[in-house]
SESEDO-713951 format. One record per atom (N, C-alpha, C, CB): atom name; y, z, x. Coordinates in Angstrom, 2 decimals, padded with zeros to 5 digits, always signed. Glycine has a CB too. Example, Ala and Ser with C-alpha at 12.3 -4.5 7.8 and 13.67 -1.06 7.14 Angstrom:
2
N; -005.69; +007.80; +013.19
CA; -004.50; +007.80; +012.30
C; -003.30; +007.80; +013.20
CB; -004.47; +009.05; +011.31
N; -002.25; +007.08; +012.85
CA; -001.06; +007.14; +013.67
C; +000.03; +007.87; +012.90
CB; -000.60; +005.72; +014.08
This chain:
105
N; -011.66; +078.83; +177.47
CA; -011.34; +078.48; +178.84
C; -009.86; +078.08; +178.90
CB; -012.26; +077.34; +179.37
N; -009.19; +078.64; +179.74
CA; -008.20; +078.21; +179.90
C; -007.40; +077.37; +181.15
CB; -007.84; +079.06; +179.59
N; -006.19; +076.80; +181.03
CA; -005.75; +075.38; +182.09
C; -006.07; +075.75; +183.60
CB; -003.84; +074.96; +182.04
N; -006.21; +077.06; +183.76
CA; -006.16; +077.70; +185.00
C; -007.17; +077.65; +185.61
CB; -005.84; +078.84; +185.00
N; -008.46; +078.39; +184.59
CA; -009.50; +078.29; +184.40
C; -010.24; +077.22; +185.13
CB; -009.52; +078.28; +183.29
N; -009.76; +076.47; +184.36
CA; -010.68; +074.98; +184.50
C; -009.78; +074.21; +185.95
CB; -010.50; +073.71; +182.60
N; -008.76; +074.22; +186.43
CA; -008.39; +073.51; +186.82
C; -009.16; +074.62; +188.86
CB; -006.66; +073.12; +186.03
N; -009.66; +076.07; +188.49
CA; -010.23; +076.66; +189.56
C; -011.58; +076.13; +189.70
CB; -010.21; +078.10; +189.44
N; -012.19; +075.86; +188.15
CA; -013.88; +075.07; +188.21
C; -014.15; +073.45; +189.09
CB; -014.34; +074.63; +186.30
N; -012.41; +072.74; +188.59
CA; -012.83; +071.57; +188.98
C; -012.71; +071.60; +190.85
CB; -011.85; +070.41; +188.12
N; -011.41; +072.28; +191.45
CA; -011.86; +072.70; +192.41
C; -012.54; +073.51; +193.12
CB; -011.45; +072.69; +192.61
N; -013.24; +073.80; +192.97
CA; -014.87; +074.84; +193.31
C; -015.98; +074.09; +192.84
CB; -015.07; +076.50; +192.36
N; -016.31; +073.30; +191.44
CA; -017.44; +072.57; +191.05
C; -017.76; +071.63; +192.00
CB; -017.29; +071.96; +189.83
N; -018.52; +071.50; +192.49
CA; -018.65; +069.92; +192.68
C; -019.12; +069.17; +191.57
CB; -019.57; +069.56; +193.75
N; -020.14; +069.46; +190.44
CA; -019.96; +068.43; +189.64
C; -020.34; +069.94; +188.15
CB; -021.26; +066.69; +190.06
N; -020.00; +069.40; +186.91
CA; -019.64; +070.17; +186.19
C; -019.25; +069.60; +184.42
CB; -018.61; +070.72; +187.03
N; -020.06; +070.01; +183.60
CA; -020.24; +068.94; +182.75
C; -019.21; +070.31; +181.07
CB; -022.61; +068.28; +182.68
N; -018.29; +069.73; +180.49
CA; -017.93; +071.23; +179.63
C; -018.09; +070.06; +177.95
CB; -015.58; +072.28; +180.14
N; -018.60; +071.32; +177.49
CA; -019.17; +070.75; +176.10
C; -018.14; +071.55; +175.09
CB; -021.04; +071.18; +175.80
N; -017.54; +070.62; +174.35
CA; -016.67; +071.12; +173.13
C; -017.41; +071.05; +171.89
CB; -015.37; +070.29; +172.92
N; -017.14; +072.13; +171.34
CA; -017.92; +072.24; +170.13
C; -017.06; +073.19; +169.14
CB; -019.42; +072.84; +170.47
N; -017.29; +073.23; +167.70
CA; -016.75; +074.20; +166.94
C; -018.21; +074.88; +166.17
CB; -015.51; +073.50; +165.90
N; -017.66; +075.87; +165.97
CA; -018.77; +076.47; +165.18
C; -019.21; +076.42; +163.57
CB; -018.58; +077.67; +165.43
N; -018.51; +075.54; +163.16
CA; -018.59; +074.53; +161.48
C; -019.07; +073.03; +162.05
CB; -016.57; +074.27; +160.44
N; -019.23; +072.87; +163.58
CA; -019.92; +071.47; +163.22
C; -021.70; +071.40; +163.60
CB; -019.04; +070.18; +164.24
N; -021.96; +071.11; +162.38
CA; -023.54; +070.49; +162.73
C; -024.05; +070.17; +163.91
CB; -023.80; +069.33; +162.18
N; -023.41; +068.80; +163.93
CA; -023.55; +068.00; +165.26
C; -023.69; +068.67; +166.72
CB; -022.36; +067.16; +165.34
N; -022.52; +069.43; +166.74
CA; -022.68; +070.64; +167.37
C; -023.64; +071.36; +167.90
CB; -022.36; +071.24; +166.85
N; -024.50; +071.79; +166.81
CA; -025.16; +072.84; +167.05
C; -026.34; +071.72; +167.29
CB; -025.20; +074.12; +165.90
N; -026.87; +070.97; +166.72
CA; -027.70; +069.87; +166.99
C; -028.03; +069.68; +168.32
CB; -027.16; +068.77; +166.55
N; -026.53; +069.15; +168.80
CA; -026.86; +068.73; +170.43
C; -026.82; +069.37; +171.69
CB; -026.14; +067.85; +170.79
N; -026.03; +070.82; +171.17
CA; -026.29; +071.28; +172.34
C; -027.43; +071.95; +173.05
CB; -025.55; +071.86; +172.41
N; -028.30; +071.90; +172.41
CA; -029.70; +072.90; +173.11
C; -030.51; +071.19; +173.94
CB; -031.22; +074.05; +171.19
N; -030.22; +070.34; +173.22
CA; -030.94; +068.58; +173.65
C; -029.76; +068.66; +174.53
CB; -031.08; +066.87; +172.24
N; -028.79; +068.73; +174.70
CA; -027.86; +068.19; +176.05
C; -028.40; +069.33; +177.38
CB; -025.72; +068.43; +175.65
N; -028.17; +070.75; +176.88
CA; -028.86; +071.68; +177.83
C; -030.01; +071.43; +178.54
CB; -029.16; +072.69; +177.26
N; -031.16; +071.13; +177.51
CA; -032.84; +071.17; +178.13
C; -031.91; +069.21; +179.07
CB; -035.02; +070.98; +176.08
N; -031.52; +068.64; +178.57
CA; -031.72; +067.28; +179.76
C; -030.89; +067.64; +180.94
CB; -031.08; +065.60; +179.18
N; -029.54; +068.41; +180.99
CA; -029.17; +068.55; +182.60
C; -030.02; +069.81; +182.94
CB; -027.36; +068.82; +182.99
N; -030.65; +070.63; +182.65
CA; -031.62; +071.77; +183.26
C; -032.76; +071.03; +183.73
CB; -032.13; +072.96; +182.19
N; -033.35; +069.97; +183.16
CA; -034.33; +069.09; +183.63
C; -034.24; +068.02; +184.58
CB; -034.73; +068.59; +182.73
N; -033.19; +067.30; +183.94
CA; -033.05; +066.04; +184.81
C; -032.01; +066.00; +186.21
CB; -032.53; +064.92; +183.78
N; -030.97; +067.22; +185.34
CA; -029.79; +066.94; +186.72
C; -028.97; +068.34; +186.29
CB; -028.50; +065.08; +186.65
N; -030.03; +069.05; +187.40
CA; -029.97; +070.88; +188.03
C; -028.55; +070.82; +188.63
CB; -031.36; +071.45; +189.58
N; -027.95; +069.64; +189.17
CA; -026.69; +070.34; +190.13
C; -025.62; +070.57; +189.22
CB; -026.06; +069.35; +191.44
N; -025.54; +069.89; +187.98
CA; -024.35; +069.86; +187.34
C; -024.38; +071.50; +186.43
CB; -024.28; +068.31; +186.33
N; -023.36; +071.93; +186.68
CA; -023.05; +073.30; +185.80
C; -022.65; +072.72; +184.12
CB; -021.46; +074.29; +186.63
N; -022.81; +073.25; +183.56
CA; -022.93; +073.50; +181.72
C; -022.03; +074.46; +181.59
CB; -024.49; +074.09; +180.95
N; -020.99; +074.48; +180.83
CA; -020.23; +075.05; +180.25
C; -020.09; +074.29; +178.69
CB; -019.10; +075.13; +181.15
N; -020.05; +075.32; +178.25
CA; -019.69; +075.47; +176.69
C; -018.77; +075.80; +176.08
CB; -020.23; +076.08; +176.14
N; -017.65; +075.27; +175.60
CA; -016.35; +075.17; +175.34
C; -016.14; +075.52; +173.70
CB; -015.86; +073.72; +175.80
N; -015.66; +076.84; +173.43
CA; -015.08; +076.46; +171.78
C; -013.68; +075.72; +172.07
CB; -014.75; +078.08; +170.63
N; -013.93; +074.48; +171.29
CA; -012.42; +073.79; +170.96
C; -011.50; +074.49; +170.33
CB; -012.45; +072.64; +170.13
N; -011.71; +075.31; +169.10
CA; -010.93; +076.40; +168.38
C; -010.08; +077.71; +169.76
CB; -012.38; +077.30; +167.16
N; -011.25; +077.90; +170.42
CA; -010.54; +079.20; +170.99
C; -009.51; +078.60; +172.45
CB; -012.02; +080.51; +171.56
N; -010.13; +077.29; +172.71
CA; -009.45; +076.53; +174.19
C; -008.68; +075.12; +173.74
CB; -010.89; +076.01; +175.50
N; -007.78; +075.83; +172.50
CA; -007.21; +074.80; +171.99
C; -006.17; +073.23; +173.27
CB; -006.22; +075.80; +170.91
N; -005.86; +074.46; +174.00
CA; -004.39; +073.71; +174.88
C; -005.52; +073.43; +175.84
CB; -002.66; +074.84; +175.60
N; -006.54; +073.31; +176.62
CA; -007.59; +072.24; +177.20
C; -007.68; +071.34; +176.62
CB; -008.80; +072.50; +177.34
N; -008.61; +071.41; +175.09
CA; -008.68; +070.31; +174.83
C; -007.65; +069.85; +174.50
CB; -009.43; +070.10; +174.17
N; -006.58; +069.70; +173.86
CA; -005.57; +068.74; +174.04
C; -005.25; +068.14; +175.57
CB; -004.38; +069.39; +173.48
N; -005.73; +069.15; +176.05
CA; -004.97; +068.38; +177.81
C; -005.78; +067.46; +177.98
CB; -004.97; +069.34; +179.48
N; -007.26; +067.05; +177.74
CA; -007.81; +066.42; +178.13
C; -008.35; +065.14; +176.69
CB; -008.65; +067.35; +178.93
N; -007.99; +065.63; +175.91
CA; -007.97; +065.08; +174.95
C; -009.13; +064.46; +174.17
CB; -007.22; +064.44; +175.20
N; -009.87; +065.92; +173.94
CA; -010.85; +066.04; +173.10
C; -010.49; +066.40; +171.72
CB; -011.68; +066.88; +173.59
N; -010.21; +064.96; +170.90
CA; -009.75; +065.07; +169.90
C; -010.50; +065.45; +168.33
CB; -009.22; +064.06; +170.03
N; -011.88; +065.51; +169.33
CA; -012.95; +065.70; +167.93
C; -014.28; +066.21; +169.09
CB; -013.38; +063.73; +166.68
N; -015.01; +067.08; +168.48
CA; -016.57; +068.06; +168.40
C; -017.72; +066.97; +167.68
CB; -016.36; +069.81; +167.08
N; -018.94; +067.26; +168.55
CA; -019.09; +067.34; +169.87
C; -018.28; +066.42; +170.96
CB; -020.37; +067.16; +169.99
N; -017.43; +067.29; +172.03
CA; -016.88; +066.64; +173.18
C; -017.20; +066.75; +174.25
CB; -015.91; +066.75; +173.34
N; -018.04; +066.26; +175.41
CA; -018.82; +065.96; +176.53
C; -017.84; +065.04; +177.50
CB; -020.22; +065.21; +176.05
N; -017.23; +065.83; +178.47
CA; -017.12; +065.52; +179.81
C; -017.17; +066.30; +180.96
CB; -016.21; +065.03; +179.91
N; -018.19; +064.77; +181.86
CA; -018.42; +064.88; +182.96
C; -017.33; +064.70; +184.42
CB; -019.36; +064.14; +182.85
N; -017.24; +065.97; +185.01
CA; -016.33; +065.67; +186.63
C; -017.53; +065.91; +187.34
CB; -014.81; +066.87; +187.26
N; -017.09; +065.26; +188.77
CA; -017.70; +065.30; +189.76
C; -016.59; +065.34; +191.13
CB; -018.65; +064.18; +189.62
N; -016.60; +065.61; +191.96
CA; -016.00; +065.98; +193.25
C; -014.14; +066.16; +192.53
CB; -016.37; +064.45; +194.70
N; -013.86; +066.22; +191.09
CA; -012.73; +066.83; +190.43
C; -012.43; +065.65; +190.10
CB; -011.68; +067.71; +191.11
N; -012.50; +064.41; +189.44
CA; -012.97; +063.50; +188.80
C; -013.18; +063.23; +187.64
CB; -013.64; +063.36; +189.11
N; -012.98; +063.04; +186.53
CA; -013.69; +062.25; +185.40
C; -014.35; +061.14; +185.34
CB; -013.03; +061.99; +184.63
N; -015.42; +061.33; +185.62
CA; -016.62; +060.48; +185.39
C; -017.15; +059.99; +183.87
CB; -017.71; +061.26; +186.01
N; -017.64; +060.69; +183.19
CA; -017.73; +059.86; +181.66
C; -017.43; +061.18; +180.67
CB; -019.62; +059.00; +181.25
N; -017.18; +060.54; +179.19
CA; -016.52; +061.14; +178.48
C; -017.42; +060.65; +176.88
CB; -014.90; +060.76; +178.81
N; -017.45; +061.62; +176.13
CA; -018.22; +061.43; +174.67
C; -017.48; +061.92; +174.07
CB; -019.53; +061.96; +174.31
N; -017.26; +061.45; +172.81
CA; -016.75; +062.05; +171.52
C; -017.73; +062.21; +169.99
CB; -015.51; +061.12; +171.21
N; -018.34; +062.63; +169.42
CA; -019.18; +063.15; +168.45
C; -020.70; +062.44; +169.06
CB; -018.61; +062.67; +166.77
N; -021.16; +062.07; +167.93
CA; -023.15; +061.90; +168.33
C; -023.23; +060.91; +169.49
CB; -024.37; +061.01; +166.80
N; -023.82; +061.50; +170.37
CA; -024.62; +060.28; +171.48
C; -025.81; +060.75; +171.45
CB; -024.15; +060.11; +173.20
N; -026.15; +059.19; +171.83
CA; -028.12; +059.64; +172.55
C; -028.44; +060.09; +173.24
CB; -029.05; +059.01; +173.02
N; -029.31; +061.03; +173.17
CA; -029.93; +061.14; +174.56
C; -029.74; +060.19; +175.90
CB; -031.23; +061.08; +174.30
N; -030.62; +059.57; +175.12
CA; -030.84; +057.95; +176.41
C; -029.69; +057.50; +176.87
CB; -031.49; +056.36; +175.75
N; -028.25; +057.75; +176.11
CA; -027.16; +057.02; +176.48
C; -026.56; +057.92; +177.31
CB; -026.32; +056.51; +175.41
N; -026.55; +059.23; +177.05
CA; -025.83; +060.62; +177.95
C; -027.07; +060.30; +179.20
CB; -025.94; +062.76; +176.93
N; -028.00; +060.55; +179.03
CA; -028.92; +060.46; +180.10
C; -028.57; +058.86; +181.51
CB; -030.56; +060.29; +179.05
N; -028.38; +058.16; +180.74
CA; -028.02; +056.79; +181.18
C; -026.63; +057.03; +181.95
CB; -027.88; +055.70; +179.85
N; -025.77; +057.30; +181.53
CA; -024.32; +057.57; +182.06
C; -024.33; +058.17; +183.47
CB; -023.53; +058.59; +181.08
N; -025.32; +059.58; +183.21
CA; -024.99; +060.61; +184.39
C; -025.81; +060.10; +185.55
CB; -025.40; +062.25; +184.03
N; -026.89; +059.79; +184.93
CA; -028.15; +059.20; +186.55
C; -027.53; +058.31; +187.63
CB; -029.68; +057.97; +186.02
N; -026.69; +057.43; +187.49
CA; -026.05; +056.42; +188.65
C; -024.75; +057.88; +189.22
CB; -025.07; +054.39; +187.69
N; -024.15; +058.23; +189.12
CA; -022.96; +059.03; +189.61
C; -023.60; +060.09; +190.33
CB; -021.98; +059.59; +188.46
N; -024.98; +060.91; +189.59
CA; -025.59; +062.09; +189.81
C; -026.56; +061.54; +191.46
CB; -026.61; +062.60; +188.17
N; -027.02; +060.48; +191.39
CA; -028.19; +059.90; +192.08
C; -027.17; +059.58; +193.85
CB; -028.95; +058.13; +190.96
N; -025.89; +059.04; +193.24
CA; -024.81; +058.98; +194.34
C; -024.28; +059.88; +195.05
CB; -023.89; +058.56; +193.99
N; -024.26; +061.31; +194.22
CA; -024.00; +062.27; +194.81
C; -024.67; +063.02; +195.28
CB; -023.50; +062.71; +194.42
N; -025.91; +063.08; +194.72
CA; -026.89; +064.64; +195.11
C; -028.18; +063.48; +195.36
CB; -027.24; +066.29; +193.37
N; -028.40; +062.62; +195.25
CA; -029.40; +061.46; +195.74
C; -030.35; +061.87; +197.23
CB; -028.34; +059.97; +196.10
């Protein structure tokens, strides 16, 4: 993805969640199918994008995802919350429900 890219998603998204990952990390591959099944379940409005950090190097530096797995959430073009390697469920789940419930409530 590139600066352009993303900077057309955040204005057009209304809310929009991009997952950094490399394809040598575990963790990685771990969480993204558990991060997928909880916003397909719990919170349908937010779009999923999947980010190689390797190939969208100059994003993530812009935003400064300095390490995989990297999870952030915008909403109305916004940064709302931000992860850097393992979270919980319960804690990603926890984050998005008050912002998600405010907006699409």
């Amino acid at each position: 993805m590139t600066l352009s890219e993303f900077e057309n998603l955040r204005n057009s998204q209304p809310a929009f969640m991009l997952y950094f990952y490399n394809d040598t990390c575990g963790v990685c591959k771990t969480l993204w199918p558990r991060v997928e099944t909880l916003l397909n379940d719990e919170f349908p409005e937010i779009r999923l994008l999947r980010v190689s950090a390797t190939e969208s190097r100059e994003l993530a530096g812009q935003l400064r995802m300095l390490s995989v797995p990297g999870i952030v959430l915008f909403m109305d073009g916004q940064e709302i919350f931000r992860a850097n390697g393992m979270i919980s469920m319960q804690e990603l789940e926890n984050r998005i429900a008050r912002p998600y419930g405010m907006m699409f409530g």
